[in-house]
C-alpha positions in Angstrom: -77.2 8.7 -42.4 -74.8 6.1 -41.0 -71.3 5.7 -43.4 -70.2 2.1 -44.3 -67.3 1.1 -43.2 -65.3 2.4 -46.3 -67.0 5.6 -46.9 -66.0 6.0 -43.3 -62.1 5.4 -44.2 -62.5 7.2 -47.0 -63.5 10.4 -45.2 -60.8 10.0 -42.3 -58.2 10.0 -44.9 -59.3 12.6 -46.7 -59.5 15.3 -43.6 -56.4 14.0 -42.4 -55.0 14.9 -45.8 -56.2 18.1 -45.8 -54.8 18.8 -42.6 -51.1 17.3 -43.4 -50.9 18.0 -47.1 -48.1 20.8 -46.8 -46.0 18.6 -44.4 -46.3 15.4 -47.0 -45.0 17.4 -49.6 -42.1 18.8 -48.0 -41.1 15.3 -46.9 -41.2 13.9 -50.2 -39.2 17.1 -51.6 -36.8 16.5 -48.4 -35.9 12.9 -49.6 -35.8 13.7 -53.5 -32.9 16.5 -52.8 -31.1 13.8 -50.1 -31.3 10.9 -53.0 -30.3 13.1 -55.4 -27.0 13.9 -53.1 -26.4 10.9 -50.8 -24.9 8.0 -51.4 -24.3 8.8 -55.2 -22.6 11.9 -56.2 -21.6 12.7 -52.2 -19.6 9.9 -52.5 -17.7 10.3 -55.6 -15.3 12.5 -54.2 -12.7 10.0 -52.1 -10.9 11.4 -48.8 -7.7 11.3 -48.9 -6.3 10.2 -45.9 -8.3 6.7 -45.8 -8.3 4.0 -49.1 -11.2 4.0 -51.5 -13.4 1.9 -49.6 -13.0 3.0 -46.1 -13.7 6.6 -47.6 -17.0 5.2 -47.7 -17.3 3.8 -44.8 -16.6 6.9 -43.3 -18.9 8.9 -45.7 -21.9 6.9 -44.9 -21.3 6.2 -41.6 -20.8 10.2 -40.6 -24.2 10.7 -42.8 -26.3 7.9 -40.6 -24.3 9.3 -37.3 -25.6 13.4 -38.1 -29.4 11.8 -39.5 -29.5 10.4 -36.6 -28.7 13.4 -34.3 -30.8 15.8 -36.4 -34.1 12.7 -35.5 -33.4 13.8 -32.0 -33.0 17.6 -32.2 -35.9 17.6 -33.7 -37.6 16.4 -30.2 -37.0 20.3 -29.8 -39.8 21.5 -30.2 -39.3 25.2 -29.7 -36.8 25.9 -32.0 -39.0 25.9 -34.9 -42.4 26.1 -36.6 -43.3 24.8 -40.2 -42.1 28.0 -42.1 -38.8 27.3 -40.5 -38.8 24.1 -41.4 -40.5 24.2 -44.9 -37.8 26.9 -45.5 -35.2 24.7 -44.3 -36.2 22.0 -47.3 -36.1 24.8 -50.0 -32.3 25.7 -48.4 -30.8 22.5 -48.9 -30.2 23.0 -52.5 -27.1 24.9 -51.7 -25.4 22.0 -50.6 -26.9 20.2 -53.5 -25.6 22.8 -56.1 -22.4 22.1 -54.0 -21.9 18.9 -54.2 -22.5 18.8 -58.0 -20.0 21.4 -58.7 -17.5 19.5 -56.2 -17.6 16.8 -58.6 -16.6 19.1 -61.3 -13.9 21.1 -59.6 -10.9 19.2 -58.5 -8.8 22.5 -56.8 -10.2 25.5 -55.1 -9.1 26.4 -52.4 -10.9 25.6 -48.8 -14.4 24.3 -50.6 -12.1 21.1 -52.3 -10.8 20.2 -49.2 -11.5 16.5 -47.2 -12.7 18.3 -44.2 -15.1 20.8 -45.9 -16.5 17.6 -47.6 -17.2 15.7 -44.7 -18.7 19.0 -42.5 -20.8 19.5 -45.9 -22.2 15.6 -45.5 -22.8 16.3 -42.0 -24.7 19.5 -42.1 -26.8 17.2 -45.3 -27.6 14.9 -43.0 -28.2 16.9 -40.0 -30.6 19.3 -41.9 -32.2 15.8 -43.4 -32.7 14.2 -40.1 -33.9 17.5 -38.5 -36.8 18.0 -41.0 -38.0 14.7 -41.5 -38.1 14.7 -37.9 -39.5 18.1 -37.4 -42.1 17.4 -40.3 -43.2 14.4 -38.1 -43.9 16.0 -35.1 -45.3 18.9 -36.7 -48.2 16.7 -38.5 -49.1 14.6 -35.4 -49.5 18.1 -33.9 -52.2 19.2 -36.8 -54.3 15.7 -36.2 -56.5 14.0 -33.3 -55.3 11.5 -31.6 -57.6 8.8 -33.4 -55.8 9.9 -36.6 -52.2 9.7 -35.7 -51.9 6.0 -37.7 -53.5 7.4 -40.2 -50.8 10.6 -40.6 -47.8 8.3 -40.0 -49.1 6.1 -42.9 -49.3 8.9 -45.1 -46.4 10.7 -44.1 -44.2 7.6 -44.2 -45.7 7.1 -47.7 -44.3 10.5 -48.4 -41.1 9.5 -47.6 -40.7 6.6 -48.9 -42.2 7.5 -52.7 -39.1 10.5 -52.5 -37.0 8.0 -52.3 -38.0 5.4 -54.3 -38.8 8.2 -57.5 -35.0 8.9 -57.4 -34.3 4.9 -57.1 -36.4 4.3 -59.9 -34.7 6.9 -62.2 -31.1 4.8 -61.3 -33.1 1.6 -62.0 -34.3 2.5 -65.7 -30.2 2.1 -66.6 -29.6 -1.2 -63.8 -26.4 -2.1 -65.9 -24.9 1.3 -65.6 -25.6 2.0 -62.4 -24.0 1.0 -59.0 -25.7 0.3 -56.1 -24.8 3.8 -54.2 -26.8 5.1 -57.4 -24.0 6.3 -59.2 -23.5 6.3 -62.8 -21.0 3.7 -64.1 -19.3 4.8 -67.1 -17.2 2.1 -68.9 -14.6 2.9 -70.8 -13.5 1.5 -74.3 
């Protein structure tokens, strides 16, 4: 029996599902634990030897400079496998926990200090680039060739639905909240 034309897209996207399922999650996990983080709460925390805004500047720019890098390692093809990777995800709420309670804690020694704020944003971001990268390569890896639009589709739809579930959660209180995604709290 011949398929239609839909029954036939229907059944592509299904097995390549099946076959990138793990890798879909873990990239819409990677991006809810980096929205959660970056730009709002990693950014609360001004450096001190630069003004308000160009602590920012700086912020960002060092996160979009490590992404970046971590992209390209991840063209590295031997130095890791999916546990590695999937384990990797699962890992970066350490520096999740840490950024929270960095917010909190204005002295302790070493862990409140400017540089160990910006390595800490540039391990986040190299650990986020790295695994959305790695997560990429891994899936085209797991489908045929005839699929790979199919997988990127998916996997990009991953991505972006992390991202915009965090968004969305900022959205529900627009008026209180910044555009970094940071709570604003006005004072009486």
């Amino acid at each position: 029996k011949k398929l239609s034309v839909v029954e036939a897209g229907a059944s592509k996207t299904l097995r390549v599902f099946k076959k990138i399922y793990p890798n879909l999650i873990h990239i819409f996990l990677n991006y809810i634990i980096t929205f959660m983080i970056f730009p709002g709460v990693s950014l609360e925390r001004q450096i001190s030897f630069v003004n308000l805004s160009w602590s920012v500047v700086l912020l960002v720019t060092i996160f979009n400079i490590f992404d970046t890098v971590g992209k390209s390692l991840a063209n590295k093809r031997s130095w890791y496998n999916k546990h590695f990777i999937f384990a990797m995800i699962w890992l970066r709420f350490i520096p999740f926990g840490l950024f929270l309670w960095l917010t909190l804690v204005k002295e302790f020694p070493v862990i409140t200090t400017d540089y160990f704020h910006l390595i800490l944003i540039g391990w986040f971001a190299l650990t986020n680039g790295f695994c959305t990268g790695a997560l990429f390569v891994l899936s085209q890896e797991k489908t045929e060739a005839d699929e790979h639009e199919m997988m990127g589709f998916m996997m990009v739809f991953g991505l972006n639905t992390g991202c915009l579930l965090y968004t969305s959660d900022a959205a529900d209180d627009l008026l209180c909240v910044d555009l970094g995604g940071r709570r604003i709290i006005k004072k009486k």
